[in-house]
ROTOR-470449 format. One record per residue: x, y, z of N, C-alpha, C, O in turn; residue in one letter. Coordinates in steps of 0.2 Angstrom, whole numbers, plus 5000, padded with zeros to 4 digits. Layout:
# residues N
XYZXYZXYZXYZA/...
//
This chain:
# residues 423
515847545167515347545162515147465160515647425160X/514547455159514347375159514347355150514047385145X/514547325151514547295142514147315137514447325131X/513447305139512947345136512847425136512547445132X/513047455140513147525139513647545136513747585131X/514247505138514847515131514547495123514647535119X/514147455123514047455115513547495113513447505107X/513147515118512647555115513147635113512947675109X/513647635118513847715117514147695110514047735106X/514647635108514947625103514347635097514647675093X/514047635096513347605091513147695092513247715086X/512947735096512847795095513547835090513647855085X/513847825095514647855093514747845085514947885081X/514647785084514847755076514447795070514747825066X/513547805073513047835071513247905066513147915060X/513647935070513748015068514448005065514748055067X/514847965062515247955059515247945052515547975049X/514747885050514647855044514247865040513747835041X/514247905036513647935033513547865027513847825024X/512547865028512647815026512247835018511747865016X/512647795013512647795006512447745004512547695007X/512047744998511847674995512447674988512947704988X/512247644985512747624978512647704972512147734970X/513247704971513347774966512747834967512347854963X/512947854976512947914979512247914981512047964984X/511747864980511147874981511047874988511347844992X/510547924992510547914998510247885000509747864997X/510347845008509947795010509647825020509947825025X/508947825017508647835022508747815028508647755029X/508947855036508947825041508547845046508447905046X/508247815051507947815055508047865061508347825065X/507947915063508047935069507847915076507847855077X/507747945081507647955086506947945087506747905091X/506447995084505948005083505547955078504847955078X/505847935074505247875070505147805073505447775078X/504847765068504547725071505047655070504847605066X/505547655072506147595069506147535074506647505075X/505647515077505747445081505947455088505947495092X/506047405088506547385096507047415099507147435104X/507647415093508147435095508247515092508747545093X/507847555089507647595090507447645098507647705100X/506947615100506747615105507047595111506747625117X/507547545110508047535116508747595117508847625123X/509047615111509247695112508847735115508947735121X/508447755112507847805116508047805123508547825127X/507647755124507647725134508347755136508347795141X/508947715131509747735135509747795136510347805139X/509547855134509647935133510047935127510647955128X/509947905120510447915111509947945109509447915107X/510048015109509448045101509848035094510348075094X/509847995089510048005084509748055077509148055077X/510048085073509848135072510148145063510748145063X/509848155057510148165050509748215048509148225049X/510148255043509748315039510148295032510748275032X/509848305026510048325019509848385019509348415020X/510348405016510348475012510548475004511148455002X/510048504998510248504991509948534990509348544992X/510348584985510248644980510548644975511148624974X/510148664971510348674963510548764961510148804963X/510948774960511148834958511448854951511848824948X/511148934948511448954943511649034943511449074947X/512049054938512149124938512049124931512449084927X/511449164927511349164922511549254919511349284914X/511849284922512149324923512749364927512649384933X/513149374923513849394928514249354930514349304927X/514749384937515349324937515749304933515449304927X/516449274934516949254932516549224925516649264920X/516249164925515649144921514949124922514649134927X/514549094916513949094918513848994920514248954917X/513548984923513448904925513048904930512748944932X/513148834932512548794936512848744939513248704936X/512648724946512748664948512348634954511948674957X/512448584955512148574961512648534966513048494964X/512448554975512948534979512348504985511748504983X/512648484992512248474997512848435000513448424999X/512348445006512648425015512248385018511648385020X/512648325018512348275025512448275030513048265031X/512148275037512348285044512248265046511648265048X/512648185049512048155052512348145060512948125060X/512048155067512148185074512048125078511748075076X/512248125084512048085090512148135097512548175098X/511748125100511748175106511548115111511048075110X/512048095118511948055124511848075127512348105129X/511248065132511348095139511448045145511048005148X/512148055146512548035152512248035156512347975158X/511848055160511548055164510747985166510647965171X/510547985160510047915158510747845158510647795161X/511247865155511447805152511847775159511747725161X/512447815162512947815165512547845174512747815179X/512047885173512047905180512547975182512648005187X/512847995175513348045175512648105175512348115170X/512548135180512048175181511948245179511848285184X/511848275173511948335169512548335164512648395162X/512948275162513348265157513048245150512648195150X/513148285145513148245138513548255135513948295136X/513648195128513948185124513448215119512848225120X/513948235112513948235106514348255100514748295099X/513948195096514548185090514248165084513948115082X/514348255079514348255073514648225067515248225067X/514348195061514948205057514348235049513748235048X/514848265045514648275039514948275034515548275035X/514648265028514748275021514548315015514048295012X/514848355015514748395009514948365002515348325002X/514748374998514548344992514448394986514248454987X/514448384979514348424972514848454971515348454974X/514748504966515148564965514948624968514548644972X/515448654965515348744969515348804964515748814960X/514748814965514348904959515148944962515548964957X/515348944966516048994969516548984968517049024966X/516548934968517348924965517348914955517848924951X/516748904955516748874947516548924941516748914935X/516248964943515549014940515949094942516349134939X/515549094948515349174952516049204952516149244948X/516449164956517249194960516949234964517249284963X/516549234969516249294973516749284978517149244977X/516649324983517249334989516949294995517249244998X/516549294997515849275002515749205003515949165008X/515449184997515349124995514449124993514049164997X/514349094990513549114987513249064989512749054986X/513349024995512948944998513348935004513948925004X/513048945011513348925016513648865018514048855022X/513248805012513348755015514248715009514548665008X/514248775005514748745000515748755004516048815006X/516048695003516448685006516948605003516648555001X/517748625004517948565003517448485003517148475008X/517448464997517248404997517248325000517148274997X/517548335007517548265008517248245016517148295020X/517048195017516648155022517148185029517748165028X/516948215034517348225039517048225046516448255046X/517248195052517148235061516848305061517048335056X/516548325064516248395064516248405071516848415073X/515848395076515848405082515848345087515348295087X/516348355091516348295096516448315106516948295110X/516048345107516248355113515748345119515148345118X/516048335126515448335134515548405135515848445134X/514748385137514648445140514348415149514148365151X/514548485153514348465162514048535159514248585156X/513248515164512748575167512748565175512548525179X/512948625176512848625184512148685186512048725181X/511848685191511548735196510848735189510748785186X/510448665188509948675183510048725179509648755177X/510548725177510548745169510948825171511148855165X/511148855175511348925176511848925173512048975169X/512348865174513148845172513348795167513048745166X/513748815164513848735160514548735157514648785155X/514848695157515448685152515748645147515948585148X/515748665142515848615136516748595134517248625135X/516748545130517548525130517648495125517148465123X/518148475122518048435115518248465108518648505108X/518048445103518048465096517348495096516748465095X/517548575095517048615095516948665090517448695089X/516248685085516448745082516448805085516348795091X/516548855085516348935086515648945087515248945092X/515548935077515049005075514548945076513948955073X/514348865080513848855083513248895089512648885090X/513948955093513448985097513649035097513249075100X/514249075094514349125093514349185086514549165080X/514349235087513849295081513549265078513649275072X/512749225082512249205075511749245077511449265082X/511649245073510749295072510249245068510249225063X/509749245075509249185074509049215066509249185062X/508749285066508449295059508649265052508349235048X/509449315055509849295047510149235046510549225041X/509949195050510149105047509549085042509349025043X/509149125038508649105033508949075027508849035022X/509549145029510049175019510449115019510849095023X/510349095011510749055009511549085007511949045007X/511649125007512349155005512449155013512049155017X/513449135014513849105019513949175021514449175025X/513749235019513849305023513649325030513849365034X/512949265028512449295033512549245037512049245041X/513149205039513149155043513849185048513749235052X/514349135047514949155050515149235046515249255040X/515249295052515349345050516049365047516349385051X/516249375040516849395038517149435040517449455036X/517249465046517549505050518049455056518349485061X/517849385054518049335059518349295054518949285053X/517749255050518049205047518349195042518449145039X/518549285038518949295031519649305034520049305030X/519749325041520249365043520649315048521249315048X/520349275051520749215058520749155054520349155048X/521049105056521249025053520648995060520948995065X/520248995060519848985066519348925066519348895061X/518948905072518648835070517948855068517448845072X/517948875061516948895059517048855053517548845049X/516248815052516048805045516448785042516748835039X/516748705041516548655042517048635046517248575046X/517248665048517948655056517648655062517148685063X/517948605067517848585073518548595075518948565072X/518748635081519448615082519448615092518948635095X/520148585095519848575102519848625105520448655105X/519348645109519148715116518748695121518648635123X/518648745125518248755129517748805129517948865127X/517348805130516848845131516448855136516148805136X/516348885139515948905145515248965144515249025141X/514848945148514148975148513648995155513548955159X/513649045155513149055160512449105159512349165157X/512049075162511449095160510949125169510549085173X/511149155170510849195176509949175176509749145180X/509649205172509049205171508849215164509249195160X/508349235163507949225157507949265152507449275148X/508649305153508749385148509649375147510149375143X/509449375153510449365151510849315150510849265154X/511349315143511549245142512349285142512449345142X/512949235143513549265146513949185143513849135146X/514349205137514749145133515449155133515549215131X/515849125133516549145134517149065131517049015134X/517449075127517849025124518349025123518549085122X/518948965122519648975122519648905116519348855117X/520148935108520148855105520748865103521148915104X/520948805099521748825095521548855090521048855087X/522148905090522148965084522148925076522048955071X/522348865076522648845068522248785067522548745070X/521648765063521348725063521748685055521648635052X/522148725053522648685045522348715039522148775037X/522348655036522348685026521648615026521648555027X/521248645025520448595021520748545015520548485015X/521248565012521448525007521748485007521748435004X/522148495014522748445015522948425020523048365021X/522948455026523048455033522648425037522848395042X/521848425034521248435040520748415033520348455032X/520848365031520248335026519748305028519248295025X/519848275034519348245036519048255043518548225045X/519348315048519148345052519648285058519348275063X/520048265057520448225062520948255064521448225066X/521048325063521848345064521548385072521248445072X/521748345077521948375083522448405087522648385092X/522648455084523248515085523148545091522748585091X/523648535097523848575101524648625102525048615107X/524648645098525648665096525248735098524848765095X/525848745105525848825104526148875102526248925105X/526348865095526648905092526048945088526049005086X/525448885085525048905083524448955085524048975081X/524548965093524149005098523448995097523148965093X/523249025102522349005104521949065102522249115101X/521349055101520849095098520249105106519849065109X/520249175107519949165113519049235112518949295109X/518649195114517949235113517549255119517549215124X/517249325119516649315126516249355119516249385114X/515749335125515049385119514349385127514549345132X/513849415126513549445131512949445129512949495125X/512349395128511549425127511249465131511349465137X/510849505128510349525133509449525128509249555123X/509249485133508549485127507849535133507749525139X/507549565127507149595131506249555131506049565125X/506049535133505349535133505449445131505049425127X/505749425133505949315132505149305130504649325132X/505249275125504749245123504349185127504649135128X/503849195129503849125134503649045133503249025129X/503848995137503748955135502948905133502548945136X/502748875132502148825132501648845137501948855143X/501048865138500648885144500448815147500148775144X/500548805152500748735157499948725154499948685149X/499248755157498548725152498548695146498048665145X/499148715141499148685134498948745129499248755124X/498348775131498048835128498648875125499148885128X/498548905117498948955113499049015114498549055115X/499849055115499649115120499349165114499449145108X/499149195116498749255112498849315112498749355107X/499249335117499649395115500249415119500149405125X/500649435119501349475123501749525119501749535113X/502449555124502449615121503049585115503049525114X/503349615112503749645106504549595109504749615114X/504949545107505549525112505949535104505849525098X/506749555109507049565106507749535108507749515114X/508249515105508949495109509549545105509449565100X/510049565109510549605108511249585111511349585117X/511549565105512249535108513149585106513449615101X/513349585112514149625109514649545112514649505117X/515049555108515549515106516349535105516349585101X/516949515107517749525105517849465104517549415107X/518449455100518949395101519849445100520249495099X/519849395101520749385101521249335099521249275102X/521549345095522149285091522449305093522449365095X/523249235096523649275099524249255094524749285095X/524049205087524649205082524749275081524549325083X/525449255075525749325070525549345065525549295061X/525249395063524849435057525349445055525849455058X/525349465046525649525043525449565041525149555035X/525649645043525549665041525149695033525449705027X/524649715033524449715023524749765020524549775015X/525249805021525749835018526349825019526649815014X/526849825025527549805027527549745026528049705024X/527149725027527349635028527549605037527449555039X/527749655039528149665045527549615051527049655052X/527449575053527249565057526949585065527349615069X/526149575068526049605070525749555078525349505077X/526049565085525749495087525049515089524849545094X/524649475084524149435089523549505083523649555080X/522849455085522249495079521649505083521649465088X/521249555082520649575088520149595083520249615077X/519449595085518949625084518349625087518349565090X/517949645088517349635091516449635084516549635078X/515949635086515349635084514749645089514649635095X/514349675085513549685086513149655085513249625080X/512649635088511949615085511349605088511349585093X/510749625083510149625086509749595082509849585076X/509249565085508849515083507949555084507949575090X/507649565082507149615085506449605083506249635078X/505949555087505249555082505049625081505349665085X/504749645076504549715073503749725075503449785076X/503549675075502749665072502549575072502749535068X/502049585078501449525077500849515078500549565081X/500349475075499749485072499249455082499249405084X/498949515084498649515091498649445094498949425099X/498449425091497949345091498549275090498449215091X/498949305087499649245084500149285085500249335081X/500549255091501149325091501549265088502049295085X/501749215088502149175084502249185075502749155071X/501549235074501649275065501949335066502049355072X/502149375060502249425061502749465055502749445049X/503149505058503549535056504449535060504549575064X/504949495058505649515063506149545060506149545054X/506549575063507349615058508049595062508149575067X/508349605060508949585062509549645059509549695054X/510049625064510449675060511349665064511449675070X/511649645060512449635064512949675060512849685054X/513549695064514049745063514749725065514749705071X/515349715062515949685065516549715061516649725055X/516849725066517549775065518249735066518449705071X/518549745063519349725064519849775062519749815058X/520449775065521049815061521249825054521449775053X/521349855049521349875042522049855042522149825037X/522649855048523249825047523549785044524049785041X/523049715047523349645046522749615045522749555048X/522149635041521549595040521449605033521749655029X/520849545030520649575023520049595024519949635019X/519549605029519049635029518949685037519049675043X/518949725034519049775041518249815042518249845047X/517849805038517349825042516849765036517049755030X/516049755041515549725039514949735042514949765048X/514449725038513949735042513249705037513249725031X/512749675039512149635036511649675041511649715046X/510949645037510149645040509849655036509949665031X/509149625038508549625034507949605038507849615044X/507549575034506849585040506549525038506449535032X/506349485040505849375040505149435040505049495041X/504749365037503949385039503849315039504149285035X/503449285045503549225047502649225045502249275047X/502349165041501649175041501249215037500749235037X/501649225032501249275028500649265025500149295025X/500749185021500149165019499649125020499749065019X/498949145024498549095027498649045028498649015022X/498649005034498648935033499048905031499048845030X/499748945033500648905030500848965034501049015031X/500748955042500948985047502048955050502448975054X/502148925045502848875047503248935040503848955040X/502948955037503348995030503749055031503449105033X/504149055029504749135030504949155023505249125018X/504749225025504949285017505449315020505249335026X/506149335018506549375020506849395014506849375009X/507149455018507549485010508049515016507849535022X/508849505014509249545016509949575013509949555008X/510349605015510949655013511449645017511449655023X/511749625014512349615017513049665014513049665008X/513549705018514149735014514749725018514949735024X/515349685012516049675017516449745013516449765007X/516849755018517049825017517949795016518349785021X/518149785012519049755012519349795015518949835017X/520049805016520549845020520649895016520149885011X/520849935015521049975013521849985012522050035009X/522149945015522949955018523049885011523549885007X/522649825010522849775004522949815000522649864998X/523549754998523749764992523949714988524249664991X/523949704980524249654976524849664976525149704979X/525049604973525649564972526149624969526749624970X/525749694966526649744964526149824969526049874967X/526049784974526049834981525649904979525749964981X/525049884973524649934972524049914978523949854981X/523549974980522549944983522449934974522649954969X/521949884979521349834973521049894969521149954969X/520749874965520349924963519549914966519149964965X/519249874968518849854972518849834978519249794979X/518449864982518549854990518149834994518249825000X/517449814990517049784994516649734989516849724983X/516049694994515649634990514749674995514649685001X/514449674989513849704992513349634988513349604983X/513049634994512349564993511649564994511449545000X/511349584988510649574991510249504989510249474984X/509949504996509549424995508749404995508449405001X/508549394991507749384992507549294992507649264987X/507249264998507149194997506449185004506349215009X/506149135000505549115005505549025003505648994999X/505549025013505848955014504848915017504448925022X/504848865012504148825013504348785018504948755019X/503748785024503848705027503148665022502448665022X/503548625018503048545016502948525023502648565026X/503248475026503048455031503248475037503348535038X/503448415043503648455048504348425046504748415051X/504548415041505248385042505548405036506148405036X/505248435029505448455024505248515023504648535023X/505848545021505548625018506248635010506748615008X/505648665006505948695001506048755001505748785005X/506348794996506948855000507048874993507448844990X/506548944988506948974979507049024984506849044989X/507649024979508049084981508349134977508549104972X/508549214977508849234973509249284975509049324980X/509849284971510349344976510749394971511049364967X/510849454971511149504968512049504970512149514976X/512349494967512949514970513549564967514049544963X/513449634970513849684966514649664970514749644975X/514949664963515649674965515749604965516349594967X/515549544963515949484965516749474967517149494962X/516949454973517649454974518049494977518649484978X/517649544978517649614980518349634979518549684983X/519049614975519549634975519749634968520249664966X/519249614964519149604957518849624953518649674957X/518749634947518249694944517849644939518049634933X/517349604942517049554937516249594935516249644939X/515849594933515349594931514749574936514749514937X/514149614939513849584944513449534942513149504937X/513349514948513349424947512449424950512249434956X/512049404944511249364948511249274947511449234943X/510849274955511049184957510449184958510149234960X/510249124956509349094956509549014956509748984952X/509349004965509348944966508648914969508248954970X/508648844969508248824976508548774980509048744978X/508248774987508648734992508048684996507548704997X/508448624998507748575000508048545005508548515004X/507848535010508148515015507748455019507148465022X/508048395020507548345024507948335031508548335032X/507248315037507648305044507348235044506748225043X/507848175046507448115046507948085053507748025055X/
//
């Protein structure tokens, strides 16, 4: 590697590390890949360095329910580097990428609601940390590929295009995973591998092995640096299976807007496997190793002849685990986007959705009674604005019956908005 390609990967690498702050937390604007920053702007480009930042800020209140009534405001900086080895190195379908983030404010969930779920996807331990750091090799134009590194999960696994609108962290990583395993979701990265193959244009085939114990957010892993390979703490192993019907297609090589095609839908099933020690939720008694699987459907419903990029879509996922040695043993979400509703603000999404975590049945409190509550039910209504092609604003509101679902609090109404920049 020639000295100049070392500093240049150095200077990417550093990029997705540093979040960059002005004086008492003000943000300071940075330049991506894509804008207009000079030379050396321009000289990354050329090397294959996309540099890449999002804010994320929400104000949030519960003027109704929960533990108490309050308000706060939190957000997430992300800011990324993706290298293509390949431009840089001549390493021929290799890339790099390295994340880092910062979360920031307080939390409606910890402070307020006490909900079980968490009422904001993006709310988490408060401090600046590593997120994702891994190569990836593509072999056979894209059929194969392998990734390695510090990686999340729920990057490519149980997401549902639809239901990533909702701001409640239900509809994200599914609690039948990430209430029940120590595993690497949101805002954990920990080291795996992952493998991918994609046959054709319908079927997608993902399979993954990570360490089972990513630590304690508080104490152990504050900063996303804690790289643990002890196998005592055992590995976390995933396969999951797309199949999309009706592939959306790409760009028409003319340029011209497609006008019409049929209804595409995608459909994924999913297992994982821990191979740590569970206990029990009644004996205590130790169980080796945790399993479950999930469903999910993605489904356009309805689009307008002439614009099939408008319309109507639904979604809907289902995940199961053992009542033994889990806290939530059965879940399941859906709801339905309209992409386009109002003339002329074809970028805009209305959704409303429902989500239900069904708790174990076998927990028990601290003098070996069930809860008196067993579940956390969520209804969400929110319509996310694109202002530009780089900001979108996001009001939002959500019902939550049962907050904490183990608790007997009062149901909780949240009325936020959320505003997001890509720069």
């Amino acid at each position: 590697m020639s000295t100049r390609n070392l500093l240049l990967f150095a200077v990417a690498f550093l990029a997705a590390l540093l979040p960059a702050r002005g004086q008492e937390g003000e943000h300071v604007p940075a330049q991506g890949a894509g804008s207009q920053g000079g030379g050396f702007y321009s000289m990354l480009t050329n090397e294959g360095v996309a540099l890449s930042g999002t804010d994320i800020g929400e104000a949030l209140g519960n003027p109704v329910g929960g533990h108490r009534q309050g308000a706060v405001y939190d957000g997430l900086l992300i800011l990324g580097s993706v290298i293509d080895l390949g431009r840089m190195l001549d390493w021929q379908g290799v890339t790099l990428a390295v994340d880092g983030i910062y979360p920031y404010g307080s939390s409606i969930t910890r402070n307020d609601v006490r909900d079980f779920n968490g009422v904001s996807s993006i709310d988490t331990v408060h401090s600046p940390r590593l997120y994702e750091a891994w190569v990836e090799k593509v072999f056979d134009s894209g059929v194969f590929a392998i990734r390695a590194g510090q990686v999340p999960i729920d990057s490519e696994f149980f997401l549902s295009t639809n239901g990533s609108l909702f701001v409640n962290s239900a509809f994200g990583v599914l609690p039948s995973v990430g209430m029940n395993v120590n595993v690497a979701v949101y805002p954990v990265a920990a080291p795996g591998v992952r493998l991918k193959w994609t046959p054709d244009g319908a079927w997608n085939v993902l399979g993954g092995v990570y360490d089972g114990n990513i630590g304690d957010l508080h104490s152990t892993d504050r900063n996303g640096l804690r790289f643990n390979l002890n196998g005592r703490d055992g590995a976390f192993a995933i396969g999951e299976v797309d199949y999309t019907v009706n592939p959306a297609p790409g760009p028409p090589p003319d340029g011209k807007a497609v006008t019409e095609r049929a209804l595409s839908g995608t459909y994924k099933l999913g297992v994982f496997y821990d191979t740590a020690h569970f206990p029990d939720d009644v004996t205590g008694v130790g169980h080796q190793g945790d399993y479950g699987g999930y469903f999910i459907v993605d489904q356009e419903l309805w689009h307008a002849p002439k614009a099939p990029d408008e319309g109507l879509r639904g979604f809907f996922r289902v995940g199961l685990a053992p009542p033994d040695r889990n806290q939530v043993e059965f879940y399941c979400d859906g709801g339905i986007n309209y992409v386009g509703l109002i003339p002329g603000r074809n970028a805009d999404l209305l959704g409303i959705g429902v989500s239900y975590t069904k708790i174990s049945d076998d927990l028990r409190d601290p003098d070996g009674d069930r809860y008196a509550g067993n579940h956390e039910t969520i209804i969400e209504l929110t319509y996310q604005a694109a202002v530009t092609s780089t900001i979108t604003v996001q009001p939002d509101i959500q019902y939550i019956f049962n907050p904490g679902a183990v608790i007997t609090q009062e149901n909780a109404l949240v009325l936020g908005v959320r505003a997001s920049v890509t720069f």
